[in-house]
C-alpha positions as CSV (number, residue, x, y, z in Angstrom):
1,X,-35.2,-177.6,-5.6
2,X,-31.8,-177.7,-7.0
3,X,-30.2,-174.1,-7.3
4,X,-29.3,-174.1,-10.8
5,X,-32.8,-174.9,-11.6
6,X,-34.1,-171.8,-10.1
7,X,-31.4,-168.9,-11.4
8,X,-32.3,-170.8,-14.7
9,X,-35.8,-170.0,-14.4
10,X,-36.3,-166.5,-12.2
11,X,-33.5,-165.0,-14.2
12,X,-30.5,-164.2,-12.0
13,X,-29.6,-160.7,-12.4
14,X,-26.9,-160.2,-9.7
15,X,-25.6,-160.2,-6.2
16,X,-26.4,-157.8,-3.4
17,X,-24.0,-158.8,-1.2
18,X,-23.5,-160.8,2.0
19,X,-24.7,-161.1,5.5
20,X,-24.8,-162.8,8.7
21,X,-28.7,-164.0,10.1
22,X,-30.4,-165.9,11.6
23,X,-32.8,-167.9,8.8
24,X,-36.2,-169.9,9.2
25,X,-36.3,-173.6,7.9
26,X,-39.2,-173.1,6.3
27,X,-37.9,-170.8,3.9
28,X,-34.9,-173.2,2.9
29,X,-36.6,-175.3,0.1
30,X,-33.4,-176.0,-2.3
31,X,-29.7,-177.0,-2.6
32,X,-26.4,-175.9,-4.8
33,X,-25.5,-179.1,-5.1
34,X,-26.9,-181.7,-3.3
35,X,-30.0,-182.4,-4.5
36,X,-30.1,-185.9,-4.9
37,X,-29.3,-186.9,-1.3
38,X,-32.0,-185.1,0.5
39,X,-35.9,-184.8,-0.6
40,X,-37.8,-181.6,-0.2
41,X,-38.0,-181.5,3.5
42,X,-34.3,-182.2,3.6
43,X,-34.9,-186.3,4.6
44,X,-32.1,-187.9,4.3
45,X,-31.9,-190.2,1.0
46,X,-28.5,-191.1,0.9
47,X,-28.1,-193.9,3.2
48,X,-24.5,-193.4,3.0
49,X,-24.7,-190.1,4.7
50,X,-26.6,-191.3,7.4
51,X,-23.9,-191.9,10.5
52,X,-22.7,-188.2,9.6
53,X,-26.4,-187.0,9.8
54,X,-26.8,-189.1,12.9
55,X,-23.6,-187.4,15.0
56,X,-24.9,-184.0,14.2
57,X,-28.5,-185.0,15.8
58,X,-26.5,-186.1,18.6
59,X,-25.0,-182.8,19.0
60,X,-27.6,-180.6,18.6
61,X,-30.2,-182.8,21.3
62,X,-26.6,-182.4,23.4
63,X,-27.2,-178.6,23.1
64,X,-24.0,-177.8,20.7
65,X,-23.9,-174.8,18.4
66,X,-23.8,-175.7,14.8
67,X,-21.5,-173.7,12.6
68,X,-23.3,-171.1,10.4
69,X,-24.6,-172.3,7.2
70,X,-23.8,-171.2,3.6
71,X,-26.9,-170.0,1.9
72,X,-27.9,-168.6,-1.6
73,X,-30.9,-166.2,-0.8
74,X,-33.7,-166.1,-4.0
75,X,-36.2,-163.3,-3.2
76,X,-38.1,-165.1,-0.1
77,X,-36.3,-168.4,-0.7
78,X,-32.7,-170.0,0.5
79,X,-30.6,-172.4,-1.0
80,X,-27.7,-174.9,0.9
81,X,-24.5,-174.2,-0.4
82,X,-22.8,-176.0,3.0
83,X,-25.1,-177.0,5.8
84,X,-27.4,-180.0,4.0
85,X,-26.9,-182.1,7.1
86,X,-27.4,-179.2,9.6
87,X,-30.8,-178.2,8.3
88,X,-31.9,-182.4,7.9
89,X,-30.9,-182.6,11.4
90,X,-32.3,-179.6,13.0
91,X,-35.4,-180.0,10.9
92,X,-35.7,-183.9,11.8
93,X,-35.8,-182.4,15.8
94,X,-38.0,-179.9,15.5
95,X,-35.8,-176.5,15.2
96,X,-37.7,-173.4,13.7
97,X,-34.0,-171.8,12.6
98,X,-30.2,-171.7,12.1
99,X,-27.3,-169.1,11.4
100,X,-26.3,-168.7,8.2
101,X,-24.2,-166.7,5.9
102,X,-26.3,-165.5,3.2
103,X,-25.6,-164.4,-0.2
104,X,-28.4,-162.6,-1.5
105,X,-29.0,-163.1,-5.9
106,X,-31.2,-160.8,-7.4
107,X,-33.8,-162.4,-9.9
108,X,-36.0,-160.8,-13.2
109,X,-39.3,-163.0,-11.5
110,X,-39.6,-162.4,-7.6
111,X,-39.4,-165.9,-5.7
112,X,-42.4,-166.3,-3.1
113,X,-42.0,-168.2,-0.4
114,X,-44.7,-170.9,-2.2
115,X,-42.7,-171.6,-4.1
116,X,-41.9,-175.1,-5.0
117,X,-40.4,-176.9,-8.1
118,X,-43.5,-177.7,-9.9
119,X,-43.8,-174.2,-10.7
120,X,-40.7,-173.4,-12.6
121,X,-42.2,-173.5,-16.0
122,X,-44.1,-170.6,-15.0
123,X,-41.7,-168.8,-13.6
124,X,-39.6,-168.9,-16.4
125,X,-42.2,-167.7,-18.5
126,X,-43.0,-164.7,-16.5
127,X,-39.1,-164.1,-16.5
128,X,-39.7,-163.9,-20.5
129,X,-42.6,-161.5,-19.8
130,X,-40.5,-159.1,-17.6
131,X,-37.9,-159.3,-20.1
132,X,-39.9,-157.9,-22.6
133,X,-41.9,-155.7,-20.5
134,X,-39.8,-154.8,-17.2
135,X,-42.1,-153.9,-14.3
136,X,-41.3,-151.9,-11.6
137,X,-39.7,-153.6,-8.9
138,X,-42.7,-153.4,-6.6
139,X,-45.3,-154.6,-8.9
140,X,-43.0,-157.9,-9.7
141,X,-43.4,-158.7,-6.2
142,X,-46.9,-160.1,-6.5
143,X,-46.8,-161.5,-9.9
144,X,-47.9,-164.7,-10.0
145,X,-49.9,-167.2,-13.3
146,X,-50.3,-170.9,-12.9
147,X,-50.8,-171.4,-16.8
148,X,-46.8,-170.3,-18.8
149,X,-49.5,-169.4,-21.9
150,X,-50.8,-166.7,-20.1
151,X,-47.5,-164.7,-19.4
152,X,-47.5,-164.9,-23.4
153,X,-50.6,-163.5,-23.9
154,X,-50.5,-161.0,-21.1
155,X,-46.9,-159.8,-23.0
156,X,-48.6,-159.3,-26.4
157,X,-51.3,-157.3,-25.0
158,X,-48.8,-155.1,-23.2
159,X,-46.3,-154.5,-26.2
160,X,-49.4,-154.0,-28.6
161,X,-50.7,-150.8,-25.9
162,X,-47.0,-149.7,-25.5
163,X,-46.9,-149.4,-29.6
164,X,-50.4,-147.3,-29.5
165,X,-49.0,-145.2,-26.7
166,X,-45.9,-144.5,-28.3
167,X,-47.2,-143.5,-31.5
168,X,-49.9,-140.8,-29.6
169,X,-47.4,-139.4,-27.5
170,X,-44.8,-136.7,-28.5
171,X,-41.7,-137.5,-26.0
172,X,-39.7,-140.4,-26.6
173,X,-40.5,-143.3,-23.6
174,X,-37.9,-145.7,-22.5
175,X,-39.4,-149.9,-22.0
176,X,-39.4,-149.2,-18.5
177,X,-41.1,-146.4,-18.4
178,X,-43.7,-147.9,-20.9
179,X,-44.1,-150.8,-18.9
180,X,-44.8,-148.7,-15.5
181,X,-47.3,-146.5,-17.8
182,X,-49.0,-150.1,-18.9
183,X,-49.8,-150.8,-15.7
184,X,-50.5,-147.6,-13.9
185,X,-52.5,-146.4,-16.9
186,X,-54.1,-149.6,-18.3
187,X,-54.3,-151.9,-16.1
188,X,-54.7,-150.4,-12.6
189,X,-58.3,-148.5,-13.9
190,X,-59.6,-151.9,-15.4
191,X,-58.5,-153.3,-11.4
192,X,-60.3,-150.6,-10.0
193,X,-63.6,-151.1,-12.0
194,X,-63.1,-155.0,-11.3
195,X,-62.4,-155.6,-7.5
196,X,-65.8,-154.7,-6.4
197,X,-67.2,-157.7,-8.8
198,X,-64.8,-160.4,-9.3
199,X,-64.2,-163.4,-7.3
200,X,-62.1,-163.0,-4.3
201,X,-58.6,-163.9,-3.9
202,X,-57.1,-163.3,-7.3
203,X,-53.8,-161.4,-7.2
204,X,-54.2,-158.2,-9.8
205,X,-52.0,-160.2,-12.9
206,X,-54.6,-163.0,-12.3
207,X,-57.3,-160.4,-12.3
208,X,-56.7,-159.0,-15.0
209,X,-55.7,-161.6,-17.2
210,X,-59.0,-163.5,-16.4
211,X,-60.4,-160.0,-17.9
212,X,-58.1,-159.9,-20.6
213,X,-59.1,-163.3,-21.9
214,X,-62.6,-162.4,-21.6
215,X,-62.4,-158.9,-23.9
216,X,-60.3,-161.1,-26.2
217,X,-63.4,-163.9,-26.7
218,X,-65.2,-160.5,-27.3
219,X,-63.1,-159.6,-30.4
220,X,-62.4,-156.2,-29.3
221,X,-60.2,-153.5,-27.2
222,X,-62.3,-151.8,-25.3
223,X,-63.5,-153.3,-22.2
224,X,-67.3,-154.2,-22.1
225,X,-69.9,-152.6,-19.5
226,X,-70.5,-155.9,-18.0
227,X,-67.3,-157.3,-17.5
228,X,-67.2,-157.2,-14.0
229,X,-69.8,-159.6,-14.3
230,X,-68.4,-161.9,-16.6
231,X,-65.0,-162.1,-14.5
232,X,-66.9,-163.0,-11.6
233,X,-68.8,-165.7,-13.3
234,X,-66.3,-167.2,-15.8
């Protein structure tokens, strides 16, 4: 996943800083710059690179140290800046981790640790979402939707209860504050009534957009007696 791609999608919204750790392979899924010379397990591609990747495979089986790697750290994810043939080589023999010096980039959409290229439209489309309605830290963290449509709809159904709720209450609200009231206030009770009917393993945005869509085939905006039912069927 090339790391340009990413920030383009997530959003980036800053650096936290630097450290020294020690970082599992699995979680390195992407590169600053070197994209097209290794695949997404960090295969070798290049055949021109292939003696250099060779002597550091040689070294490690030998038991020598590699140098720390420069990584770019996306929420659960990390990025090559220098080190593309130390994590190919140390993959290719079976090594779980490496050192690394890590710059950590904060993002508007969280990076899981699924994910994978393929779901970058999405991502960007949830960054839109959070842009217009910016979730609390905590609850952006789980967000996840397959379909970019749905971040859409899920955005107009927030801003159009943030314009109710601002014109019923007195005290001026900030769009954070309106977004944490959204989803404490609207969509946590609707969760609550849900989880005891609804199929199992849907995160709470997938919950409650599968709900959502199912009012809106109703034609109304209050949620229907049976729709515990009709989530867990449909």
């Amino acid at each position: 996943m090339p790391l340009a791609d990413a920030l383009a999608a997530l959003g980036g919204d800053g650096t936290m800083g630097r450290r020294l750790d020690v970082v599992p392979l699995t979680a390195v899924v992407g590169s600053a710059s070197r994209s097209v010379d290794f695949d997404a397990d960090f295969r070798l591609i290049n055949p021109a690179l292939r003696r250099r990747r060779e002597g550091l495979s040689t070294m490690l089986r030998a038991g020598g140290q590699p140098a720390p790697l420069d990584l770019v750290q996306l929420g659960e994810l990390y990025f090559v800046g220098d080190g593309h043939h130390r994590v190919s080589a140390a993959k290719a023999l079976g090594w779980d981790t490496l050192p690394a010096r890590v710059t950590r980039v904060c993002t508007v959409a969280y990076a899981m640790c699924c994910l994978r290229t393929a779901h970058l439209p999405s991502k960007a489309a949830e960054r839109r979402f959070l842009e217009r309605v910016p979730l609390p830290d905590d609850v952006r963290r789980d967000l996840w939707l397959d379909e970019p449509a749905d971040w859409a709809r899920l955005a107009d159904s927030a801003e159009a209860w943030a314009y109710r709720t601002r014109r019923s209450r007195p005290e001026p609200l900030t769009a954070r504050e309106l977004a944490a009231a959204w989803w404490r206030d609207e969509v946590m009770p609707v969760l609550d009534r849900l989880r005891t009917g609804a199929a199992p393993g849907l995160r709470d945005v997938q919950l409650y957009v599968t709900a959502l869509a199912v009012r809106d085939r109703l034609g109304s905006l209050a949620w229907p007696e049976e729709l515990p039912e009709l989530v867990a069927t449909g």
